[in-house]
N, C-alpha and C positions, 0 to 999 in steps of 0.2 A: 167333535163340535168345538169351535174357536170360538171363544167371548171375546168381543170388541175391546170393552172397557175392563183394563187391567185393577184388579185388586188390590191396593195398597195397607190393609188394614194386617200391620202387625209387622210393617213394612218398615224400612227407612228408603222415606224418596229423593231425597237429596242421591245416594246411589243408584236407584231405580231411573231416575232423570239423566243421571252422568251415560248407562244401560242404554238409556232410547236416543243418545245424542250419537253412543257408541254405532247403533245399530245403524241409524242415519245418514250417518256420512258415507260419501260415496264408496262405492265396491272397490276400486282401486287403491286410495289413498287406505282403506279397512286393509286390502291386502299387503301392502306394504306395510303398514304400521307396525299388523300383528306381526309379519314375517320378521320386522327386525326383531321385536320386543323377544320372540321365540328363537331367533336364530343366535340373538346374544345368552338367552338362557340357555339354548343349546351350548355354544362358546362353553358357558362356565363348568353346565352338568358334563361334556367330554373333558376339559380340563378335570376337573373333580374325578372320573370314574378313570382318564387316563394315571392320573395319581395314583387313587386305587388298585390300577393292574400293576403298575411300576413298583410302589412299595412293594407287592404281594410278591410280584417277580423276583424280587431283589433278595427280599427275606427269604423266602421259602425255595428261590430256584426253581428250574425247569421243570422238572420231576413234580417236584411237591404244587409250582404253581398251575401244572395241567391239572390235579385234584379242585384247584379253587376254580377254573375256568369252565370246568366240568357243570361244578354248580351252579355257577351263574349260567352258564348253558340251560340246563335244568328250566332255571323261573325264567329264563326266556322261549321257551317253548310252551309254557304256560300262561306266557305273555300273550299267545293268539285268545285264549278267552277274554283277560284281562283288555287287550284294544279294541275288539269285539263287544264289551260291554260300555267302554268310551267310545267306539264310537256311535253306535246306537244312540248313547244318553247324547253327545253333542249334540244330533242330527237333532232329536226331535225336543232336546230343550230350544234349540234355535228354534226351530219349526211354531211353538207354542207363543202366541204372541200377549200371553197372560201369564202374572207369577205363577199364580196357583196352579197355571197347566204344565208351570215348565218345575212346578214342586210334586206335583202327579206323578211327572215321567222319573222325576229324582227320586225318590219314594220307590214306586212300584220297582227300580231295577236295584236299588240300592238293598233290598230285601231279596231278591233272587239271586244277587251275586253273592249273598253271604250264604247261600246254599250251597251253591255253587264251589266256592271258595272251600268251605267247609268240607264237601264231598273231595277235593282235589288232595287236600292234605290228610286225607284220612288217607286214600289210595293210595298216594306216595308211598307212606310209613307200609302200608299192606303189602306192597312191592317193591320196598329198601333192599332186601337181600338179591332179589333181579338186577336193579339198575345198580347195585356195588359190584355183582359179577361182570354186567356187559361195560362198564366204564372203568373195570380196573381201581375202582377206588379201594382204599385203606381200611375202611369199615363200613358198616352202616349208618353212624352217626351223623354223618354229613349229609346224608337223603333222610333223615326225622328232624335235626337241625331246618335244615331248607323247608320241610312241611310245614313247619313253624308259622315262616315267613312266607308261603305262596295262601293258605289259608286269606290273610289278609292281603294277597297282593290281587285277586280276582276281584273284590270290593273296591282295592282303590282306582283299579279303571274306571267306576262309575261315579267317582268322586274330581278325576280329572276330567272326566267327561262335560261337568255338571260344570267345571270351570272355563272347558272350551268351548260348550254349543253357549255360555251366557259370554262370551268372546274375555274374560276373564284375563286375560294373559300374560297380564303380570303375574296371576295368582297359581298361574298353572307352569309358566317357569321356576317360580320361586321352590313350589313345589318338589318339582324335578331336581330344586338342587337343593333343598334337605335333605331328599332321599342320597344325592351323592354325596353330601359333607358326611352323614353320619357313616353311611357305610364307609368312605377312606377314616376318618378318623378314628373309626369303632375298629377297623384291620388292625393300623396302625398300633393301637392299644391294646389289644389283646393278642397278636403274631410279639408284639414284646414280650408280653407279660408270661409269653411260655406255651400260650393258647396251640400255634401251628395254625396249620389250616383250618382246623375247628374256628379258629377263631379269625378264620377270615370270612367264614362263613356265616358264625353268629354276628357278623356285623350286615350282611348280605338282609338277614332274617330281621333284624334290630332296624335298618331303616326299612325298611315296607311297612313296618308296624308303627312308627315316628310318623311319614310322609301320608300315611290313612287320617291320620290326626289332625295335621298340622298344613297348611295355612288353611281355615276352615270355609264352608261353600259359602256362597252368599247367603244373607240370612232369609231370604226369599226364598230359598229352596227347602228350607228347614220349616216353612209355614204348612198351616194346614191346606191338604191338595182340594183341589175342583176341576170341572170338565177341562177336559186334555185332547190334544189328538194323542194318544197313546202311540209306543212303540209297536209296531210291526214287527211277527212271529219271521215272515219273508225277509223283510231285511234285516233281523237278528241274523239269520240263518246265512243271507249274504253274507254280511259282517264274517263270520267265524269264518266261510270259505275261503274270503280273502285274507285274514289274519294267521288260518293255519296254513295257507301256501306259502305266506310272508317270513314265518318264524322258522317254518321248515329250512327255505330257500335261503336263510340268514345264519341260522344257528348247526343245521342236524349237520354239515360236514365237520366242527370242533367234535361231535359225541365221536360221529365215524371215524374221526380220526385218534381219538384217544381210542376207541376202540381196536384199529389195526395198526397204529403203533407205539413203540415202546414212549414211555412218559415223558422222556426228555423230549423226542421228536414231537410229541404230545404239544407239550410248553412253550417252543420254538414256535407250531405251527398256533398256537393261541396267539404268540404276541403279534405274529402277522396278519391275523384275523383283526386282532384289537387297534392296528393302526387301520386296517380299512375301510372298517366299518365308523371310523368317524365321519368320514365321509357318509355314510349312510346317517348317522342321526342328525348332521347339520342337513341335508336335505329334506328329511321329515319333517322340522322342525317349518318349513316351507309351506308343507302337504298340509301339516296341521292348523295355520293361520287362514290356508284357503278352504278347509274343507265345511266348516260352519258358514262362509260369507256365502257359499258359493251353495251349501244344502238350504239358508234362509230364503236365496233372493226365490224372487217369484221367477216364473216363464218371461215375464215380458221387461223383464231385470235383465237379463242375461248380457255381458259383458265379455267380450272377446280374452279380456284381463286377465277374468278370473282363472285363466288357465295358462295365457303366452305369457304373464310374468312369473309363476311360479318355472313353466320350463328354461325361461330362460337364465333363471336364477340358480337352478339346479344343475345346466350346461356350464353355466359360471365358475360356481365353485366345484363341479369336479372336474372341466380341464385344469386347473390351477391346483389342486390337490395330486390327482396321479401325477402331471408334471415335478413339483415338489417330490413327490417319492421316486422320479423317475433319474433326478438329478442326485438328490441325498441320501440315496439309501443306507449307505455304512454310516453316516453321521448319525442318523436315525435312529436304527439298532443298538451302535454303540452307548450314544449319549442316553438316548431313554433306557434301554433295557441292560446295560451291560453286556463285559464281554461272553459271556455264557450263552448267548442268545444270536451270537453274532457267527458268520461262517458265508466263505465266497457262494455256493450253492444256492442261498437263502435270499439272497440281495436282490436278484431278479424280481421274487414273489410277490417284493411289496407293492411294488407298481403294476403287477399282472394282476392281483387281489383287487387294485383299489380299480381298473377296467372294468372287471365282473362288475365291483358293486358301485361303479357312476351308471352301467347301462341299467343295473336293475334301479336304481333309484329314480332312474328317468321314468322305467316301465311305471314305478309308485306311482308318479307324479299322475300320470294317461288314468292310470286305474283308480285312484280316490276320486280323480272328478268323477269319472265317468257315476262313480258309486252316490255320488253328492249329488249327482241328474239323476239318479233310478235308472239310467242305461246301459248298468253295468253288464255286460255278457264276457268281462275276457277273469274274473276272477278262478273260476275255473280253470283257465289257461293256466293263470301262476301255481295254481294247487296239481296239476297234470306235470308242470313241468320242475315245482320240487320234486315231485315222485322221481324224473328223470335224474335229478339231482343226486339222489339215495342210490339210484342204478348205478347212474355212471362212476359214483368212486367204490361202490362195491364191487366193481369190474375195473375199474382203474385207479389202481393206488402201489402203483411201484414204488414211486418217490412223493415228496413235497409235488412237487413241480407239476405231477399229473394232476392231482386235487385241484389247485388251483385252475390250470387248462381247464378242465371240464365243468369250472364253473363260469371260468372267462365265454366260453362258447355258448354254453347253455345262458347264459345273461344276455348276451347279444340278438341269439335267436328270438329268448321271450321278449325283448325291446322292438324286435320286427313282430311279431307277434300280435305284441297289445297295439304297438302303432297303425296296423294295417287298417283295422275297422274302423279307428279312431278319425282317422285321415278317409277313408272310403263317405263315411257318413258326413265331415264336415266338406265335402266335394259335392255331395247332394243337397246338403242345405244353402250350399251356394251357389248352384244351379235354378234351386227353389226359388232363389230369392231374386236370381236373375229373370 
């Protein structure tokens, strides 16, 4: 049930008014705005967390830094419930066109994520001594360390959620880059202080716990809740299917490969992950300004916009990006990561890496709308074709070079994939209309 007339009692409307002028403005000029405000806070949290992997590189080396890359592996596969809970809270905090309904939907998830959360870090620690065997790690410390910090990292999706579906987006960059200052600076300080890896870990664990905190929701979501259109059990349920193909298809070949090789080549093949995947979060960063404009408007809203500026924005920055790696690779290597990290063999990878993930970030872009319209059908396709992901370097892992192939192909395919329907159906709607 939607109430008309929004509740202000307990309210400050002076930002409730800034909130309805936000909403208001046209779908275009929303989608650009947020796009830059989030692609410059992108900018700084990849800066920030490039930092992060560089010190850790540096200090600890190859060997030792495929231990820390491991765990951050780790909270990002656990990242699927965590975006899964944001993005739900965005969807239907926009959706609520009342404080109280969009303090309802904050409320009701904010309490099951800590269930949630809860349950996740207790399981880690129950199955520390497993995941130290299959990742080659050093002890178990570093998987009860991290349970620490995923505990509270499943709750903070529903707190940035709370700051993207109320289009927030200063508040939801800022955000992201608390979380990166503390954990580089928290590495930084304790990889001195004698810590090691532990202690680039307990900086991983220290900002999840800081960024839950800090910068806090709006005070409208903190109010007491009233009728709501509540979240949807179905597209909860979407959500994780597309989140856990997303994390899978992002993260499980660093586990599989510290898994089937030795730690150095481990290290090596992190920091080549870690250049590629910037490209993947400056494109998200994208997805995530369109995805509340584009779940609020109505049916008869609907803006060709909301979908041909984010692709073309995402075609933008990643020919310009793999180009870049395609020309500078030895400077790249060298200059960020040192010469430890560096080797003729390697140099190709960075620009084959950064293919894979411009086509998958295109496929993001096809797949969040579709999920922002309710007509998602290809999220299953992403989660069918991680699986293919986990096949193909379990069968193909001679070298570096094959890992990366079999992700370059498998990204391409799923980008024909998601695009087929995409393209088939907006063919019929403009037959329809003819």
């Amino acid at each position: 049930m939607t109430v008309k007339s929004p509740t202000l009692e307990g309210f400050d409307q002076e930002r409730w008014s800034e909130a309805v002028t936000t909403i208001a403005r046209p779908t275009r000029s929303r989608i650009i705005s947020g796009s830059v405000i989030m692609l410059i806070g992108s900018t700084l949290v990849s800066l920030l967390n490039f930092a992060y992997n560089i010190a850790v590189a540096r200090m600890l080396g190859p060997a030792e830094f495929s231990h820390a890359a491991a765990a951050v592996t780790l909270l990002m596969l656990v990242s699927a419930v965590t975006l899964s809970f944001q993005l739900v809270c965005a969807k239907f905090v926009a959706k609520n066109e009342t404080v109280a309904g969009r303090a309802a939907v904050y409320q009701a998830l904010r309490r099951k994520a800590w269930i949630v959360g809860l349950a996740s870090g207790c399981g880690l620690v129950v199955f520390s001594d497993l995941i130290q065997t299959y990742l080659r790690l050093p002890s178990t410390t570093l998987v009860i360390l991290l349970a620490a910090g995923i505990t509270f990292y499943i709750p903070l999706g529903v707190t940035r959620g709370a700051l993207q579906g109320s289009c927030s987006f200063g508040r939801l960059s800022a955000n992201f880059a608390l979380e990166a200052t503390v954990k580089f600076v928290g590495a930084v300080v304790l990889i001195s202080s004698g810590m090691g890896v532990n202690g680039a870990v307990i900086a991983i664990a220290l900002s999840v716990v800081v960024a839950y905190f800090l910068p806090p929701v709006p005070e409208g979501l903190r109010t007491t809740p009233g009728p709501s259109i509540p979240a949807s059990f179905r597209e909860g349920m979407q959500a994780i299917i597309f989140f856990v193909g997303q994390v899978l298809i992002n993260n499980v070949d660093i586990l599989m490969v510290k898994h089937f090789f030795p730690p150095r080549d481990a290290g090596v093949y992190a920091a080549i992950a870690l250049v590629g995947r910037v490209l993947y979060f400056a494109s998200w960063s994208v997805v995530s300004a369109m995805f509340p404009i584009s779940a609020g408007a109505k049916e008869s809203e609907r803006d060709k916009s909301v979908i041909l500026i984010p692709l073309l924005a995402v075609t933008a920055i990643s020919v310009a990006f793999v180009l870049v790696l395609r020309i500078f690779p030895d400077f790249i290597l060298k200059s960020v990561f040192g010469s430890e990290f560096h080797g003729e063999q390697i140099l190709p990878l960075l620009s084959m890496y950064a293919t894979a993930a411009a086509a998958y970030a295109l496929s993001a872009v096809l797949m969040a709308y579709e999920m922002s319209r309710k007509i998602a059908n290809t999220a299953w396709l992403q989660l069918v074709f991680s699986g293919f992901v986990m096949l193909g370097i379990a069968i193909f892992h001679d070298s570096l070079r094959h890992v990366v192939t079999v992700q370059q192909v498998l990204g391409v395919l799923l980008l024909a994939a998601v695009s087929t329907p995409f393209l088939l159906n907006r063919l019929k709607r403009i037959r329809g209309a003819a």
